[in-house]
C-alpha positions in Angstrom: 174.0 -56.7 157.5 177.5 -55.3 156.1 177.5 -52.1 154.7 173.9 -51.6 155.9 172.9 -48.4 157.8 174.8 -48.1 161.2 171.8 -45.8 162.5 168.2 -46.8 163.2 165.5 -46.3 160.4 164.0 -43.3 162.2 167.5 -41.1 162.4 166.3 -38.5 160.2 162.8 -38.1 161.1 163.8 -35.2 163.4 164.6 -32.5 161.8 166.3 -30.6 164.3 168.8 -33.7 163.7 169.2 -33.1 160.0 169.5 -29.3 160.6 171.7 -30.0 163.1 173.9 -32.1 161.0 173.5 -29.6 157.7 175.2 -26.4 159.8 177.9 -28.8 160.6 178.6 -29.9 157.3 178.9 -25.9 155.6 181.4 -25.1 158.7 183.3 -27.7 158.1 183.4 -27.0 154.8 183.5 -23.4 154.5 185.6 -23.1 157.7 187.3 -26.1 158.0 186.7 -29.1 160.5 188.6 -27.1 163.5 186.2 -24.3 163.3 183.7 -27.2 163.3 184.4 -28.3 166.5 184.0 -31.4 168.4 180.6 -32.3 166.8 183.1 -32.3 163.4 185.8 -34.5 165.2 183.0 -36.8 166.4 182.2 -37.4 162.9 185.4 -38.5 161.8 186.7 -40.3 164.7 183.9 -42.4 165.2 181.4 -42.0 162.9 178.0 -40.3 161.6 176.3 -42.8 164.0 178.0 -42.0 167.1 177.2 -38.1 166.2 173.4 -38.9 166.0 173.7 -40.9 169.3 175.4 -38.1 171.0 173.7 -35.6 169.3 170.2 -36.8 170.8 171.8 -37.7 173.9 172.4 -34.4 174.6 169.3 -32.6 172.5 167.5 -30.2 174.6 164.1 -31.5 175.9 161.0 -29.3 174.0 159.5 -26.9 176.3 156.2 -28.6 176.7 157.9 -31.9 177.8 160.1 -30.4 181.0 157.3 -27.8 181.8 155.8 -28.8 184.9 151.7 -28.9 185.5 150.5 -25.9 187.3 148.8 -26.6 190.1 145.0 -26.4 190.2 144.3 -23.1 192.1 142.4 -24.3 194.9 145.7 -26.4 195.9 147.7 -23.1 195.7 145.9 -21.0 197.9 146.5 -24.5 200.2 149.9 -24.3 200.0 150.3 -20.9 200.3 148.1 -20.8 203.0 149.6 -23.3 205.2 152.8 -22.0 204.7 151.6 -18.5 206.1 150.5 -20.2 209.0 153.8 -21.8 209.6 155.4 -18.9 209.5 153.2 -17.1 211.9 
């Protein structure tokens, strides 16, 4: 639809994303685009969309998402176990 929204209905659910965007906005503005940096230049080469896109593109994963599962103790000692044997 023209002059619709350009980003999907959920883009400012996160709100790392809006705080994200808000410390942008006051260094460009109380600093000036350049001190902005390329998030800034993003913005106004190609649009607010293409700095959400890129923005959760490149988002750090949460903590508990790329933690891996420990393993169950039993299969520890396993490991551990046949690796000192391997060794020896």
């Amino acid at each position: 639809m023209p002059g619709g929204p350009k980003v999907d209905e959920d883009a400012g659910a996160s709100g790392d994303l809006v705080a994200n965007y808000e410390t942008l906005r006051t260094v460009a503005i109380t600093e000036g685009a350049v001190r902005a940096g390329l998030g800034a230049a993003l913005i106004v080469t190609k649009g607010l969309a293409a700095w959400v896109k890129g923005w959760r593109a490149l988002a750090p994963v949460p903590h508990s998402v790329r933690a891996p599962a420990a393993a169950p103790p039993g299969e520890l000692v396993d490991v551990l176990a046949a690796m000192a044997f391997a060794c020896a």
